[in-house]
Structures are given as structure tokens and as C-alpha cells.
Backbone as numpy.savetxt, mean C-alpha at the origin, in Angstrom:
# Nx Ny Nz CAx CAy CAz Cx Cy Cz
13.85 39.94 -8.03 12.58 39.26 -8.21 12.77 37.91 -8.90
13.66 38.13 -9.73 13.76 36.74 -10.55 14.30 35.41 -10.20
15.86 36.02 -8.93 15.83 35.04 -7.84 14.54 34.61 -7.22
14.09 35.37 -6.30 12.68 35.23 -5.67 12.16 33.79 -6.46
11.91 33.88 -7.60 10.99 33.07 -8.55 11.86 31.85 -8.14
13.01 31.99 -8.48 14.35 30.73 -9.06 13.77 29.96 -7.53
14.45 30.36 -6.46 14.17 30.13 -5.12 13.14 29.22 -4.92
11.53 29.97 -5.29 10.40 29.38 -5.18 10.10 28.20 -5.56
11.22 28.11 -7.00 10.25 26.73 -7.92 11.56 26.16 -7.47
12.67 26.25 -6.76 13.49 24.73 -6.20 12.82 24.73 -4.80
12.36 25.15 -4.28 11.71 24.52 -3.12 10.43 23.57 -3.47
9.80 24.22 -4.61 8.52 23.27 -4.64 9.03 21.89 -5.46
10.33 22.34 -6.18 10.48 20.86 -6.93 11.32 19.90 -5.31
11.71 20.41 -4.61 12.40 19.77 -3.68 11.54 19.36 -2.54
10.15 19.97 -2.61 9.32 19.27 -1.98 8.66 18.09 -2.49
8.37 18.09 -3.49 7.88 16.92 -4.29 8.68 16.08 -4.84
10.03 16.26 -4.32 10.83 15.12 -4.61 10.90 14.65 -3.24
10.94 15.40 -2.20 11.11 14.41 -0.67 9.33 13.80 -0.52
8.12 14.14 -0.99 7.57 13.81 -1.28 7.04 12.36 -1.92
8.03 12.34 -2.84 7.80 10.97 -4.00 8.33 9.99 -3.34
9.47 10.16 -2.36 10.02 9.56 -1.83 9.40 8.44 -0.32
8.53 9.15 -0.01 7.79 8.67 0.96 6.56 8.16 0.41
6.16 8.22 -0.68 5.21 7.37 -1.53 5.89 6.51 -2.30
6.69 6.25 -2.46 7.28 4.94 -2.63 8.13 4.55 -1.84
7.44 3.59 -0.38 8.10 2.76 0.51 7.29 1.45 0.64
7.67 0.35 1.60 6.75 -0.36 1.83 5.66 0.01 2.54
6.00 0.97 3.34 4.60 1.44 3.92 3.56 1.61 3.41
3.56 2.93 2.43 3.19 3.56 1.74 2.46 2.79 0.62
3.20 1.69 -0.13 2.90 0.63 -0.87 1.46 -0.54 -0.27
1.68 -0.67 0.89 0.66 -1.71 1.79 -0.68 -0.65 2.51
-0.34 0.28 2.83 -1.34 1.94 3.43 -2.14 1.79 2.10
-1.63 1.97 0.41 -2.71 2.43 -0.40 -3.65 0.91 -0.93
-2.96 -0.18 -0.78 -3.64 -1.32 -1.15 -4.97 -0.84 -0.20
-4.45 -1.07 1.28 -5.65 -1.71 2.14 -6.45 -0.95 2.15
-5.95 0.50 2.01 -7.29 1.26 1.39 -8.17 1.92 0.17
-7.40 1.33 -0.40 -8.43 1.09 -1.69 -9.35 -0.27 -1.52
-8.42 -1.59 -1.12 -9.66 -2.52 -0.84 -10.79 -2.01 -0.25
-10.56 -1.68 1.07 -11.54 -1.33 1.94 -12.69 -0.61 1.51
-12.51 0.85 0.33 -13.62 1.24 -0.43 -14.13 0.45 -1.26
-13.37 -0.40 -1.44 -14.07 -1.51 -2.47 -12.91 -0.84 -3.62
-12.54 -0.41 -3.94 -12.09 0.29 -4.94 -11.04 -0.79 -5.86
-11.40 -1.32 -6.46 -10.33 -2.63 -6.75 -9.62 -2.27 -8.41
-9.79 -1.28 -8.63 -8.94 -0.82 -9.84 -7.58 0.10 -9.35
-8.12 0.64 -7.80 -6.84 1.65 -7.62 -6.07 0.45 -6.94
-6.67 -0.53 -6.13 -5.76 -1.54 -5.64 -4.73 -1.94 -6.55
-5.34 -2.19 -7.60 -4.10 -2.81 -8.38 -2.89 -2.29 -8.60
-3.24 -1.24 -8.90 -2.32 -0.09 -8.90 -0.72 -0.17 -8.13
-1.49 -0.93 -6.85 -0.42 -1.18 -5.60 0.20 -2.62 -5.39
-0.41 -3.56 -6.56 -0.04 -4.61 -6.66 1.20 -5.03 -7.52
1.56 -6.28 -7.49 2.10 -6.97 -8.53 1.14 -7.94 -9.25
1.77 -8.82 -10.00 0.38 -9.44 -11.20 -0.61 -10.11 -10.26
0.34 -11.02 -9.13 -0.78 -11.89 -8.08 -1.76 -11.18 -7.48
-1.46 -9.50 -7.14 -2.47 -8.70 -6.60 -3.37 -8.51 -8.07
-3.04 -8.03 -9.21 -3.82 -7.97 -10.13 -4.79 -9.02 -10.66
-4.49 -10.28 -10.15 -5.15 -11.37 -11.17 -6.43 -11.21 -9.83
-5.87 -11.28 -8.08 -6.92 -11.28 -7.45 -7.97 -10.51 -7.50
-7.25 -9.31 -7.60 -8.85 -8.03 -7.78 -9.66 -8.07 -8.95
-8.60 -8.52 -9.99 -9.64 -8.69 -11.30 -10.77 -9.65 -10.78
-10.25 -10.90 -10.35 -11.55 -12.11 -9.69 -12.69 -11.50 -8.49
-12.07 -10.56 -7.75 -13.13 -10.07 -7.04 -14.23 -9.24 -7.67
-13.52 -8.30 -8.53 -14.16 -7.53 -9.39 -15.25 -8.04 -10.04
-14.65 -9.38 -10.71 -15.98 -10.38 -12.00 -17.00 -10.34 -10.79
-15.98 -11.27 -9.54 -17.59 -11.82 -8.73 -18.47 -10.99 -8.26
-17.90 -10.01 -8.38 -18.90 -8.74 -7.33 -19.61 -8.26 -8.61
-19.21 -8.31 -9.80 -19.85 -7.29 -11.02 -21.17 -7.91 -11.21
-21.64 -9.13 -10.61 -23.04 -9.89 -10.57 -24.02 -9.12 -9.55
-23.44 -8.34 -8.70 -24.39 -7.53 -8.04 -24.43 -6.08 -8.84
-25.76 -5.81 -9.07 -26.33 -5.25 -9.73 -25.99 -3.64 -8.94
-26.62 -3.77 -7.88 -26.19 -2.39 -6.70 -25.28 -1.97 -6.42
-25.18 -1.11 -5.36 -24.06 -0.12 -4.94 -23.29 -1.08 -4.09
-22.19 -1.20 -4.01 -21.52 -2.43 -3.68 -21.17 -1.20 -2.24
-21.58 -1.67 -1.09 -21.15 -0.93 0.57 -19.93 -0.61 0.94
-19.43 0.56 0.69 -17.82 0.91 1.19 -17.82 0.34 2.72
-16.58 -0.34 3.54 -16.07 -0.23 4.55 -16.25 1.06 5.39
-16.33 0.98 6.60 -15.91 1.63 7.56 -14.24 2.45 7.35
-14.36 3.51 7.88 -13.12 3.84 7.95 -12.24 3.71 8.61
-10.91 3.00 8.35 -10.18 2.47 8.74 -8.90 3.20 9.93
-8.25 2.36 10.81 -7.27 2.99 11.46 -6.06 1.79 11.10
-5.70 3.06 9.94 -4.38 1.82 9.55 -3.03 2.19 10.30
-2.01 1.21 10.79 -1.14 1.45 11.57 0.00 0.62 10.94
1.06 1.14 10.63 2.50 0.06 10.29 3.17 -0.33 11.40
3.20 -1.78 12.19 3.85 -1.88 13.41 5.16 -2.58 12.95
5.21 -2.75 12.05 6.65 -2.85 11.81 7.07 -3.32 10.40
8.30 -3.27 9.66 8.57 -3.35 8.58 9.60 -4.29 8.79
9.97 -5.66 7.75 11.15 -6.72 8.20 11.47 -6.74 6.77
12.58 -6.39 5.98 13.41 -6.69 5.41 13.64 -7.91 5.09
13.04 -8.81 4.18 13.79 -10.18 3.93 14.75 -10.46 2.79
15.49 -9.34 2.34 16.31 -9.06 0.76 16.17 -7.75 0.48
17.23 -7.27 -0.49 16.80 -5.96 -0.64 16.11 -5.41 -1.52
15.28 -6.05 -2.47 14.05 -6.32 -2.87 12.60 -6.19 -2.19
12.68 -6.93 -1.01 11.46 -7.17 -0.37 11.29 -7.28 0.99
10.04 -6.61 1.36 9.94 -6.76 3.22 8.56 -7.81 3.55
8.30 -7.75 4.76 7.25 -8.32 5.02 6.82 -6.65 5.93
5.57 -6.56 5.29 5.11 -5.53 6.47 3.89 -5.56 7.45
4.31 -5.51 8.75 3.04 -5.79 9.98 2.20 -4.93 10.23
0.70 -5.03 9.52 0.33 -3.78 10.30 -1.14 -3.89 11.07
-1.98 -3.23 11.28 -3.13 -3.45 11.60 -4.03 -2.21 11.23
-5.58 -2.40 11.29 -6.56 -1.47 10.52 -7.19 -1.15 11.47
-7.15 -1.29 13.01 -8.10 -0.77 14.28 -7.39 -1.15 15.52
-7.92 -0.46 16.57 -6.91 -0.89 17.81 -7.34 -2.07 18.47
-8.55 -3.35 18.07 -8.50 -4.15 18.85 -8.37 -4.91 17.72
-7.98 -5.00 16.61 -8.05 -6.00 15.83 -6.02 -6.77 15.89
-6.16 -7.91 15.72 -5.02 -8.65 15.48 -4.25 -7.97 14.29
-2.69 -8.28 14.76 -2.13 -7.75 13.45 -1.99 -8.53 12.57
-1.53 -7.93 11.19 -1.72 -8.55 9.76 -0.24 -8.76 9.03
0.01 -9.16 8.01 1.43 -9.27 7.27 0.86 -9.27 5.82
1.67 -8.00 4.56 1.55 -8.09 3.78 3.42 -8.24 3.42
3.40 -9.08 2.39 4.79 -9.22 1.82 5.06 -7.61 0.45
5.82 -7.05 0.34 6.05 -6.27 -0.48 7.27 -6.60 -1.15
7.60 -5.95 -2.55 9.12 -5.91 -3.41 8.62 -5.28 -4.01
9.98 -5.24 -4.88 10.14 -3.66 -5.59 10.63 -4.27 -6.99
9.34 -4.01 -7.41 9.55 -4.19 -9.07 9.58 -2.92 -10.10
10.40 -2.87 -10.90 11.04 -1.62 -11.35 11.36 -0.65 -10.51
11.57 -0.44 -9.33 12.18 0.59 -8.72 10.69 0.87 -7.36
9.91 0.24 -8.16 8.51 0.56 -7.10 7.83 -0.62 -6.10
7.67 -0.06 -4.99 6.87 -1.03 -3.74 5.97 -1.78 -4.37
5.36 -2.71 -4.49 4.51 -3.93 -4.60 3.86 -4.41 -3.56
2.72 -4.68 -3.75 2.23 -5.90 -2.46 1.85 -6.76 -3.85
2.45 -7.79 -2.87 2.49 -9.12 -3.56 1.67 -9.94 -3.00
0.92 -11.14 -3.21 0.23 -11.63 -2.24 0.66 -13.51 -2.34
2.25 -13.62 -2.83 3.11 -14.56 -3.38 3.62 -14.55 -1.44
2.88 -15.15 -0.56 3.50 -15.19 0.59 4.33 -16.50 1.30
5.68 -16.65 0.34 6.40 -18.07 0.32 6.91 -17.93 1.95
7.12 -16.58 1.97 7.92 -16.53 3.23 7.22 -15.57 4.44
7.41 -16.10 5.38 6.41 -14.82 6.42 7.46 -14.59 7.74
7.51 -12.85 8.38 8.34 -12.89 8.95 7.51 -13.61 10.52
7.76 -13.78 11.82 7.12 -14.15 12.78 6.75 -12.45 13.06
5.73 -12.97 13.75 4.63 -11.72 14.46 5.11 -11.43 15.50
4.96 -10.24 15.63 5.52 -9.17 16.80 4.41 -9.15 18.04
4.62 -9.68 19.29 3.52 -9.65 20.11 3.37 -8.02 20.50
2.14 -8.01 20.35 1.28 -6.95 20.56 1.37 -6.38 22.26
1.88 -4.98 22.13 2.49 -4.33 23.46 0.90 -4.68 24.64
């Protein structure tokens, strides 16, 4: 029985370590920005930022805090990663899009302390992938 137990709790710690692992990528990093923007949610955005994402949401935040009301969540989104470009091993540019007729998008990401970033510091952009 006590195996049994031993067994149990390395599978669940070994799930939540392949787990952690796929929440911290660029994907994963650019997936939770755009949807937290999209609810409006601009405190969890930050979350997914670096300072340039932080200083922006703080400014959206002030300007919007003048409306008194329920500020209108977005539609729900169809977010898609069409591709990820590597520009250092620090940082990618990632392509993605939020619906199937909309144009695709580029967020730049790096990895500050060990974690994905969206940065919105876009010195460099990779070229766009024409759309199949």
C-alpha cells in the first residue's frame, strides 16, 4: 500500500512538472496576455508582461478607471500560434492570430529570469508568414 501511495504522488509531481513546463513557453506566454487583454483583465496581463507591458496596462487601466461602469468583456476569442521565430536564445517573435478571418499578428517575447515575457519593446520583427 505504501508503494501504491509512493507511486501516486511521483506521478502527480511528474505531471505538474511536464505541466509547468508548457506554461512557460512563448506560446503560452503570448496565449495568456491576449487573453487577459481581451477580458479587459489588465492586472492578470501584466502578469505576462515585462515592465513595457506593465507601464502600458497600468495607462490603460488609469484611462479606462474614468468610466464609471462595467467596462464590456470581448468576444471570445480563437487564439492560434502560427508560428514561433527565435531571434536569440532569449527571445522569439511569435505569429499568431485571434479568429479565422482576421490577419495575423506578432508579439515579441524573452525570458527574463527564466520566464516568457511579452514585451512590447518591438526593435526587431520577424517577416510574416503568408497565410495558407
Amino acid at each position: 500500500m505504501k508503494y501504491y501511495l509512493y507511486a501516486a504522488a511521483s506521478l502527480v509531481f511528474a505531471l505538474i512538472g511536464c505541466n509547468h513546463k508548457e506554461q512557460n513557453s512563448p506560446e503560452a506566454a503570448v496565449e495568456g496576455f491576449i487573453t487577459a487583454v481581451n477580458k479587459n483583465d489588465f492586472a492578470q496581463a501584466k502578469l505576462y508582461g515585462d515592465s513595457t507591458v506593465i507601464a502600458q496596462m497600468t495607462q490603460i487601466e488609469e484611462m479606462l478607471g474614468v468610466y464609471k461602469g462595467e467596462i464590456p468583456q470581448n468576444p471570445k476569442i480563437d487564439f492560434k500560434v502560427i508560428e514561433v521565430t527565435p531571434t536569440d536564445p532569449q527571445s522569439a517573435i511569435v505569429t499568431y492570430s485571434i479568429s479565422e478571418t482576421e490577419t495575423y499578428k506578432q508579439l515579441k517575447v524573452r525570458q527574463i529570469e527564466g520566464q516568457w515575457k511579452v514585451t512590447l519593446d518591438l526593435q526587431e520583427a520577424a517577416p510574416m508568414p503568408e497565410k495558407p
